[in-house]
RODO-2510 file (C-alpha; in nm, 4 decimals, decimal comma):
residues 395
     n   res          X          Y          Z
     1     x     1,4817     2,5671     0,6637
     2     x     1,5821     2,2237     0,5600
     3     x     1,4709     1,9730     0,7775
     4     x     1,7463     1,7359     0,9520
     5     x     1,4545     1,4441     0,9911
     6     x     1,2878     1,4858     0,6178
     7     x     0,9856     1,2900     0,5622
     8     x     1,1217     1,1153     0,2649
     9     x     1,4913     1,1924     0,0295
    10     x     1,5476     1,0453    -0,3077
    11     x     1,6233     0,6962    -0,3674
    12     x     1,7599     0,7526    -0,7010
    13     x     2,1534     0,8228    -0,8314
    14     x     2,2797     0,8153    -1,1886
    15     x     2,1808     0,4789    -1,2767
    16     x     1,8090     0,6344    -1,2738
    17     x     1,8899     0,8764    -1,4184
    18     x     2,0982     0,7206    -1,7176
    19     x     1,7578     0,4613    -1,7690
    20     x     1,5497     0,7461    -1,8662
    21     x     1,7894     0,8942    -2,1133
    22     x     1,8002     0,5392    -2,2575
    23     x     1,4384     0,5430    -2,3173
    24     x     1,4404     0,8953    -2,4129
    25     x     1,7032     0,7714    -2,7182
    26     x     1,4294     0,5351    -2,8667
    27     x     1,1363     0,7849    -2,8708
    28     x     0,9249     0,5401    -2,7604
    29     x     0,8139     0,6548    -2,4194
    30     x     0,4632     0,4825    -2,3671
    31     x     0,4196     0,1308    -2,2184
    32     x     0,6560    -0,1067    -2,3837
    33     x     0,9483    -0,3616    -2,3065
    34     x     1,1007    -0,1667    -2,0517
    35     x     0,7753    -0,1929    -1,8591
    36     x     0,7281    -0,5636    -1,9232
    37     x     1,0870    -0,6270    -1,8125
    38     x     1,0339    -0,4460    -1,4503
    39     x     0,7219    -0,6330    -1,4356
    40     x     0,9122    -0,9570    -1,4420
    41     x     1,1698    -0,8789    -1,2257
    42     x     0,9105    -0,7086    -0,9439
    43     x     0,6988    -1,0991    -0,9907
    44     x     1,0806    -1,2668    -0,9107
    45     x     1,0899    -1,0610    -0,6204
    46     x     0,7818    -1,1297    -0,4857
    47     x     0,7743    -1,4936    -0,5961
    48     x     0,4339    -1,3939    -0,7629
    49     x     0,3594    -1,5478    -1,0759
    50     x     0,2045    -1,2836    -1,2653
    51     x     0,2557    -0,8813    -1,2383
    52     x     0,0846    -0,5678    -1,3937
    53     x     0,2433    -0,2088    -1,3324
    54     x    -0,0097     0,0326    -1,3708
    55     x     0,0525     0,4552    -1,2879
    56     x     0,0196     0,4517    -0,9890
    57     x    -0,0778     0,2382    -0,6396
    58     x    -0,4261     0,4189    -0,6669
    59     x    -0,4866     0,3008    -1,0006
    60     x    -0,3751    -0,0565    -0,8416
    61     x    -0,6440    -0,0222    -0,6247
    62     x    -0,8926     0,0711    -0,8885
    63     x    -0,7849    -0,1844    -1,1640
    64     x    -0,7648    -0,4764    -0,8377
    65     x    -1,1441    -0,4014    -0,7137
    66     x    -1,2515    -0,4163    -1,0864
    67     x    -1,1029    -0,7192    -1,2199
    68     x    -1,3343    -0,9367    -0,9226
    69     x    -1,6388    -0,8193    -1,1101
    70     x    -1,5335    -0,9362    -1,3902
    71     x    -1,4276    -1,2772    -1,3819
    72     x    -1,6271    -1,5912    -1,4884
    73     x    -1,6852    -1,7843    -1,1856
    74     x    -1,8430    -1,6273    -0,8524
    75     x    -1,7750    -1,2405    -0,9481
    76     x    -1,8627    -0,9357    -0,7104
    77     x    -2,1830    -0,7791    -0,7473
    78     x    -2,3037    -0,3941    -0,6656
    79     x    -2,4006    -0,3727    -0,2739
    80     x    -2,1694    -0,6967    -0,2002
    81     x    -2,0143    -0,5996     0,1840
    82     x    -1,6305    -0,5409     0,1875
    83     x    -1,4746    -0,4753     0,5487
    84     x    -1,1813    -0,2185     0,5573
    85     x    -0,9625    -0,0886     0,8356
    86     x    -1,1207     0,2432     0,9529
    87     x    -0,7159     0,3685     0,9041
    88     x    -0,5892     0,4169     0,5425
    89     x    -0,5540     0,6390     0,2473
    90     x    -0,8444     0,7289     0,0205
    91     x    -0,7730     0,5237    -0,2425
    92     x    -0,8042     0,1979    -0,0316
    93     x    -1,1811     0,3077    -0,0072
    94     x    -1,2578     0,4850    -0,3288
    95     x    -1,3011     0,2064    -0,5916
    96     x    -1,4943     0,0070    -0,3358
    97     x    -1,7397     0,3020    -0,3444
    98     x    -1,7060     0,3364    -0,6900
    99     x    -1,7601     0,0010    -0,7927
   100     x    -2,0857     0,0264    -0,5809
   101     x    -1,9873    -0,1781    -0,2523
   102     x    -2,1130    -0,2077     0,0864
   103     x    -1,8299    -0,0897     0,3607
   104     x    -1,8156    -0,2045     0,6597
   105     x    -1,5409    -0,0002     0,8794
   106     x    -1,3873    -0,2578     1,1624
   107     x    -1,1461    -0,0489     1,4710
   108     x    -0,7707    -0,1166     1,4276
   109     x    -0,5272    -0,2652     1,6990
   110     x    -0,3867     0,0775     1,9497
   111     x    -0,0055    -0,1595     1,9076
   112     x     0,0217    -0,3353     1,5135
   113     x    -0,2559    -0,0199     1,3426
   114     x    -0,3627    -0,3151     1,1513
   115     x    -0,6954    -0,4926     1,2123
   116     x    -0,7910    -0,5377     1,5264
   117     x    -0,8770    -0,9111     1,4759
   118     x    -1,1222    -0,9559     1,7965
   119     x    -1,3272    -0,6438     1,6045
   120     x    -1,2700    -0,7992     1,2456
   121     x    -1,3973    -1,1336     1,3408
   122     x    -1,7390    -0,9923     1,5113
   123     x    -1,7706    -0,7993     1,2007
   124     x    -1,8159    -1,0830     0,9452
   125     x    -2,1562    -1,1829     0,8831
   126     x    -2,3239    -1,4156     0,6161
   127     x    -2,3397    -1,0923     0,3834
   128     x    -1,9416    -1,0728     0,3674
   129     x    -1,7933    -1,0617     0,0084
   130     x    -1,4695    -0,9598     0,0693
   131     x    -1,1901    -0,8622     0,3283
   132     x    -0,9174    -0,5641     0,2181
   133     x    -0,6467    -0,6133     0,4361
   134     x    -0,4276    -0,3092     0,4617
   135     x    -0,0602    -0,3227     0,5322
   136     x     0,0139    -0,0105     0,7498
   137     x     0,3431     0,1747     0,7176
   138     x     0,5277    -0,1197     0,6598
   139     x     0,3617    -0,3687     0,9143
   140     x     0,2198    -0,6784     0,7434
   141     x    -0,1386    -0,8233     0,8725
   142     x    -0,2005    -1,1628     1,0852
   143     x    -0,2459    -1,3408     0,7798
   144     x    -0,2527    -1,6895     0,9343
   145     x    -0,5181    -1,5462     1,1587
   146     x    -0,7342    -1,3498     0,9105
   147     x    -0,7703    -1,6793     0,6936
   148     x    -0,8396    -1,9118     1,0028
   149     x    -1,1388    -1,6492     1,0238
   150     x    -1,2508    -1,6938     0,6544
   151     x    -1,1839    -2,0517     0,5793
   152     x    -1,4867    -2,1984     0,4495
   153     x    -1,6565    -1,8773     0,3651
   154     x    -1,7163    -1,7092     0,0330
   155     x    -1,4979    -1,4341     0,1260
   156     x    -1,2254    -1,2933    -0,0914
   157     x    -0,8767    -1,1646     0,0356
   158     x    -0,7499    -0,8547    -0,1325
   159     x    -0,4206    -0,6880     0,0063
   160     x    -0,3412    -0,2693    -0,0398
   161     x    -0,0276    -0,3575     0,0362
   162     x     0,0805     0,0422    -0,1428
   163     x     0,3198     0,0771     0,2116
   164     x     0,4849    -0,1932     0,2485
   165     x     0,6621    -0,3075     0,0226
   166     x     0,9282    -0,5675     0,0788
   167     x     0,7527    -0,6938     0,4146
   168     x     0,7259    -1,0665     0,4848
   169     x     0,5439    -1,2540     0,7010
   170     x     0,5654    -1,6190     0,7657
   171     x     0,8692    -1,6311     0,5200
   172     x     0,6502    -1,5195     0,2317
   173     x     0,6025    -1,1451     0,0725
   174     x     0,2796    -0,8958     0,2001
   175     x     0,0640    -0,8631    -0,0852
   176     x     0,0743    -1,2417    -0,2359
   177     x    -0,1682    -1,3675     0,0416
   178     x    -0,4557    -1,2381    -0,0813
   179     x    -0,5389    -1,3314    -0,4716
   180     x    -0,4241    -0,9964    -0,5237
   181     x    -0,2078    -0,7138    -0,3807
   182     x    -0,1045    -0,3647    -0,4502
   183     x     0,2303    -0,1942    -0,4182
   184     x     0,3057     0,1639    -0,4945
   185     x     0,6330     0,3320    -0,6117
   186     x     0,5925     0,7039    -0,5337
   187     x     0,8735     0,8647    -0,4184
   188     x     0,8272     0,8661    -0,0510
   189     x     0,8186     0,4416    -0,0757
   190     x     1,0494     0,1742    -0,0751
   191     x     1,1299     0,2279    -0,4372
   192     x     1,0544     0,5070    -0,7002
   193     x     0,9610     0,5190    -1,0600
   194     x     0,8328     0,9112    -1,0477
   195     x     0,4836     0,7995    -1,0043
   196     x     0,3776     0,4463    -1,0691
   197     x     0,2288     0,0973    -0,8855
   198     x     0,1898    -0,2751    -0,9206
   199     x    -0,0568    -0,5414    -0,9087
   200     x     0,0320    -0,8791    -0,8406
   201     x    -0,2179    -1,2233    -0,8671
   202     x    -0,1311    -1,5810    -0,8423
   203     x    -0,4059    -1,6027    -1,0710
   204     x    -0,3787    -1,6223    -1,4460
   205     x    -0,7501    -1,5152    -1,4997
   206     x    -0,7528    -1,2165    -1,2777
   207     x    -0,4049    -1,1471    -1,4933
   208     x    -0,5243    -1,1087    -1,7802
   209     x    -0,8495    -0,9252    -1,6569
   210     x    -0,6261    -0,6793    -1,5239
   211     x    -0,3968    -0,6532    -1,8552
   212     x    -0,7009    -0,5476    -2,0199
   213     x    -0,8837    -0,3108    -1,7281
   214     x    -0,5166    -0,1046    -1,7546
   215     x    -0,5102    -0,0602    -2,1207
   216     x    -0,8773     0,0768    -2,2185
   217     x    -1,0591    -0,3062    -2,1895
   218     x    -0,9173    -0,3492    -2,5263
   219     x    -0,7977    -0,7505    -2,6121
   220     x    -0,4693    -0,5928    -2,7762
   221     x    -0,2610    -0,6645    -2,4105
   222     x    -0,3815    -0,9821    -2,3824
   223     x    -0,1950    -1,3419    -2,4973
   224     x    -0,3584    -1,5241    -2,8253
   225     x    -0,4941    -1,7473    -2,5519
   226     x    -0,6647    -1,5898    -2,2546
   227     x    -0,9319    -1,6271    -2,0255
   228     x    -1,1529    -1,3413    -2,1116
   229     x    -1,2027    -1,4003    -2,5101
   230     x    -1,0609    -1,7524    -2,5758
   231     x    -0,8412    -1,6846    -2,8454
   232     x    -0,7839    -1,3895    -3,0272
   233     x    -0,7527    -1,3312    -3,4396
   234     x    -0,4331    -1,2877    -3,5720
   235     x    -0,5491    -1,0463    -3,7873
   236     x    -0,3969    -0,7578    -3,5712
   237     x    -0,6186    -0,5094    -3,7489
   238     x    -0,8783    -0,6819    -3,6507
   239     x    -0,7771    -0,6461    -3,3069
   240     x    -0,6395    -0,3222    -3,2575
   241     x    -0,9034    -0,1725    -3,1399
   242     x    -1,1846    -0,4503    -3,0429
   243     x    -1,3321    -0,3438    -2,5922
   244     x    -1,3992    -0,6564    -2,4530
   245     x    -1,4354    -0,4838    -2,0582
   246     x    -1,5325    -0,0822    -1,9680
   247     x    -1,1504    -0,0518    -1,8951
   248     x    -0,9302     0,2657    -1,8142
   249     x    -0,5859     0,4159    -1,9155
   250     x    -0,3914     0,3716    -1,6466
   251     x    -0,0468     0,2339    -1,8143
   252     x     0,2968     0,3257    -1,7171
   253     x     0,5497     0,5438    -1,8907
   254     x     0,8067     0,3637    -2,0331
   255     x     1,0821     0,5717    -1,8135
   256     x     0,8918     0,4471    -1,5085
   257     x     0,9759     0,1048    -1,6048
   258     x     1,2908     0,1331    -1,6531
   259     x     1,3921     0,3191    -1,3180
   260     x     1,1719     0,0564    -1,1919
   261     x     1,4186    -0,1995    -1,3295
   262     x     1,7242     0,0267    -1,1583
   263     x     1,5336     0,0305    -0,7927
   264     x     1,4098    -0,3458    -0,7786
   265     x     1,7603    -0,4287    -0,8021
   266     x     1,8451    -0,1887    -0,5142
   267     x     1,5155    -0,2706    -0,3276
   268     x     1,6510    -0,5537    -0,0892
   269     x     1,9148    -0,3391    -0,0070
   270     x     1,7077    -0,0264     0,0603
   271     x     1,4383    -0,2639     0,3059
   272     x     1,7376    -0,3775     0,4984
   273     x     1,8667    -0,0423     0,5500
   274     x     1,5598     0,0591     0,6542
   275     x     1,4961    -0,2472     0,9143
   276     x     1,8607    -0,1476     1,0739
   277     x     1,7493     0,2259     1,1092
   278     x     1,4220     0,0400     1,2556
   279     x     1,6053    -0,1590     1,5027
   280     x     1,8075     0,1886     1,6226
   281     x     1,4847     0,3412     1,7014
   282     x     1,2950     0,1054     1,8978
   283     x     1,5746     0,0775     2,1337
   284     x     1,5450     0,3892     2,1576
   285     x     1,2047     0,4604     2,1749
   286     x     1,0747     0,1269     2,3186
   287     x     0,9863     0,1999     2,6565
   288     x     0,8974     0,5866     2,6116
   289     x     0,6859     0,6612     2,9004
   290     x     0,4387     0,8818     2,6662
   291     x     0,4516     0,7367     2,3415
   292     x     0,3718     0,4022     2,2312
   293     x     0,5438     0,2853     1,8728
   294     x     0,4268     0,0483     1,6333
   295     x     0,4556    -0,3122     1,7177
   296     x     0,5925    -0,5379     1,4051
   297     x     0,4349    -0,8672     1,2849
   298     x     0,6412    -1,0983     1,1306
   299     x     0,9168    -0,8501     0,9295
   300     x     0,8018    -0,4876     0,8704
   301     x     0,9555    -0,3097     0,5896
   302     x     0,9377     0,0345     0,8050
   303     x     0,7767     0,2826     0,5574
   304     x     0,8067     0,5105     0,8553
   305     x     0,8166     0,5094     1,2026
   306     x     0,5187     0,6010     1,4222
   307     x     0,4019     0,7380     1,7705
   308     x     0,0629     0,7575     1,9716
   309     x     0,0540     0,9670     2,2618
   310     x    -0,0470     0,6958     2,5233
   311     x    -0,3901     0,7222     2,7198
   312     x    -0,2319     0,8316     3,0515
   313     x    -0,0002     1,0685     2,9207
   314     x    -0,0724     1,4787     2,9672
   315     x     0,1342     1,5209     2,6301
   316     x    -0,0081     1,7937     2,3708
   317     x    -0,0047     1,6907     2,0039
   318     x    -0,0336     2,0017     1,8186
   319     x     0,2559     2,1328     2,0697
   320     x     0,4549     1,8383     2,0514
   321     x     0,4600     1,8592     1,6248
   322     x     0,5012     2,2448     1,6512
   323     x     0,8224     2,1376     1,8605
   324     x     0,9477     1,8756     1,6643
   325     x     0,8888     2,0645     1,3455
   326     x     1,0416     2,3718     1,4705
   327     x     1,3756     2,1637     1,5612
   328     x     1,3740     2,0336     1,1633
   329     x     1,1565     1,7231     1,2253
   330     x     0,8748     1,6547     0,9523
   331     x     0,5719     1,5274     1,0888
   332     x     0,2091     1,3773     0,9101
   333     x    -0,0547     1,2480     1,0524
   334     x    -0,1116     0,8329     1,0686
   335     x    -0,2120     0,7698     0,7295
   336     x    -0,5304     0,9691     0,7662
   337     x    -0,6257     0,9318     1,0904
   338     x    -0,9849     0,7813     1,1605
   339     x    -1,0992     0,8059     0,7692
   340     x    -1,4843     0,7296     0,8906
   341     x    -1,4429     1,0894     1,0023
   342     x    -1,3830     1,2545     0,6738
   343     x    -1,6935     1,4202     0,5327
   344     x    -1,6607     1,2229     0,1479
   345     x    -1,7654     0,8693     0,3209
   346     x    -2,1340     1,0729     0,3358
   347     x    -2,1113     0,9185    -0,0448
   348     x    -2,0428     0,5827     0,0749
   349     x    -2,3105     0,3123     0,1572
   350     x    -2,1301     0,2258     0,4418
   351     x    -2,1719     0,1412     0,8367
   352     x    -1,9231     0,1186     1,1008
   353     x    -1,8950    -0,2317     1,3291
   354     x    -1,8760    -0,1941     1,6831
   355     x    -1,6534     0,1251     1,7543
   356     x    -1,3551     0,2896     1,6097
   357     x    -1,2172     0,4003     1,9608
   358     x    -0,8462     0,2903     1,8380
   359     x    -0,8656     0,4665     1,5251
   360     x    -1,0455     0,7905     1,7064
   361     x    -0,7002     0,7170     1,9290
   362     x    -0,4402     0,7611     1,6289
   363     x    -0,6830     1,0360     1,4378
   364     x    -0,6294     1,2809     1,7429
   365     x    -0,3290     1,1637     1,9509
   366     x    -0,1047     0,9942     1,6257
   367     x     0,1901     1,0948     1,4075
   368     x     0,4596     0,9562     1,1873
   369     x     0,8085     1,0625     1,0839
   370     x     0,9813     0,9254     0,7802
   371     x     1,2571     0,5983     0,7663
   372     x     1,5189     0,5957     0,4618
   373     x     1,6810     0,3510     0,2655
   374     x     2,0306     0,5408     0,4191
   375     x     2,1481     0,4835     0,7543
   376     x     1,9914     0,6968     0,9780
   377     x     2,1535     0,6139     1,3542
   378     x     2,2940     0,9772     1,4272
   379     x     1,9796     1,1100     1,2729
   380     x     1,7014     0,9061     1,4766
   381     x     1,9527     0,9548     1,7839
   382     x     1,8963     1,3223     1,7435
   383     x     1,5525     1,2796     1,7133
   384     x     1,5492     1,0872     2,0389
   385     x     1,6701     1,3761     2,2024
   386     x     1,4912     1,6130     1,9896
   387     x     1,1673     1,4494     2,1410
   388     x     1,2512     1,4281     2,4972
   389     x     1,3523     1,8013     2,5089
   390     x     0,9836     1,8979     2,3611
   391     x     0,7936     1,6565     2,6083
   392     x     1,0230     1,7811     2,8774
   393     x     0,9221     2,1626     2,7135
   394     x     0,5364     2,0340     2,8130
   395     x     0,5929     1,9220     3,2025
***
């Protein structure tokens, strides 16, 4: 059955597709000028100096924890404390683990799903290194807040900003507060390049730490003058195949920069969109008796629209999704619930701060449903009704 409320439709028309068969004419399909160009254009956007696409928002992640051990002044060292939002994918905690840090899981707020600052704020201590800030499903932190809390300290601000693109807070873009961010472009987000990701960095260091960490920690990425060698040879034998940092391959096809060219020029249309199909469902489902939606912070971008079955409400979640997904609604959980939960953090040197009772909230009694760069008003209309005739089903 095709679903009338899919999680996620394509984003792409022949525009896309004609950019691929443009690449696909010069036979050069590995990272190249198409990528560079995208890269630009996604910096304009953002109003971020300096941009590296990488393959995809995990490897963001990856290449972003990475380049803060590496750089010459006041670097991260194994079993330095990062605090994290107990609610986000796996890839927001992975290359902290990986890269040997300490995490410290703080509770999220029951109304925003970002940090819940009252919890974040107990949890700093002397021993914190570094904040990751996550941007849920299009919702962009407190930032004012968050650096009233670390002013002073020597605590870095990183952003996984992989689901929310194109949100903006205080009249600047989610993921440039921190000194760097992440964005992803799979195809259930606000643009898509088939698979693919950015990082962005107001600083030119951490740039060109992260142009070699993509590319094998070879010096061939980087300018004659850089901030990791100095300046290179011009002998490009000579260079070709000098390792300057234990890098990865994590580059971009060349195709995936230039859709990415196509969709960046589309992408303030598609957020938009996406915010009127936003403002069409929280009249709608404002004041829902049993379901509380997210609450937005500055302007959301919507990745997708969520509920949480409030405390005093009898509803059924596993009935309510059977319901809605029998009626051609598609359902997922909130991110991934309570990730403290999952049985991989027993890898992790980790500890939880106080409790995750807001999290353990969402993990049990949580769901989302998708938000297009379409309109969408007779579709979240029907699933308005859709919803009150399965919690009417359950009274």
């Amino acid at each position: 059955m095709n679903p009338f409320y899919p999680l996620a439709t394509t984003s792409w028309d022949h525009v896309e597709v004609d950019a691929i068969q443009k690449v696909i004419k010069t036979g050069m399909y590995t990272m190249g000028s198409h990528v560079a160009e995208c890269e630009k254009k996604f910096a304009e956007f953002l109003g971020s100096p300096y941009c590296v696409m990488v393959s995809s928002g995990s490897t963001a992640n990856l290449i972003m924890v990475a380049a803060l051990f590496y750089r010459k002044e006041n670097p991260l060292k194994r079993g330095d404390e990062v605090i994290v939002p107990a609610v986000s994918w796996s890839t927001t905690y992975y290359p902290l683990y990986q890269y040997g840090l300490k995490l410290k899981f703080v509770d999220i707020d029951l109304n925003t799903l970002n940090f819940d600052l009252n919890a974040l704020e107990k949890a700093i201590t002397p021993n914190t290194r570094l904040i990751m800030t996550v941007n849920l499903l299009g919702n962009p932190n407190e930032f004012e807040q968050i650096q009233r809390l670390i002013n002073g300290k020597n605590i870095e601000l990183i952003e996984d900003n992989c689901e929310s693109m194109g949100a903006v807070y205080k009249n600047k873009q989610s993921g440039t507060f921190g000194s760097m961010g992440t964005f992803s472009s799979f195809f259930s987000h606000h643009i898509s390049t088939m698979e693919g990701g950015f990082v962005t960095t107001h600083d030119e260091e951490l740039y060109h730490i992260l142009l070699c960490l993509r590319a094998h920690g070879w010096t061939r990425n980087l300018p004659k003058h850089n901030k990791i060698t100095g300046t290179k040879s011009d002998n490009a034998f000579e260079e070709s195949f000098k390792f300057v940092l234990p890098g990865y391959n994590v580059r971009p096809l060349e195709m995936s920069g230039a859709i990415g060219i196509e969709q960046i020029k589309k992408l303030p249309n598609f957020v938009d969109v996406r915010r009127q199909n936003a403002q069409v469902f929280v009249d709608l489902f404002n004041n829902d008796s049993d379901l509380m939606i997210q609450k937005e912070i500055g302007e959301s971008s919507w990745f997708g629209f969520s509920f949480v079955i409030r405390p005093e409400s009898k509803l059924n979640r596993l009935k309510l999704i059977d319901s809605l997904t029998s009626a051609g609604v598609e359902c997922r959980p909130i991110v991934t619930g309570n990730f403290a939960k999952n049985e991989v953090v027993k890898w992790f040197d980790y500890e939880i701060s106080g409790d995750l009772k807001n999290a353990d909230r969402i993990d049990q009694h949580g769901f989302f449903v998708g938000n297009h760069h379409v309109p969408m008003t007779d579709q979240i209309k029907k699933l308005r009704q859709t919803m009150s005739d399965a919690i009417k089903a359950q009274k």
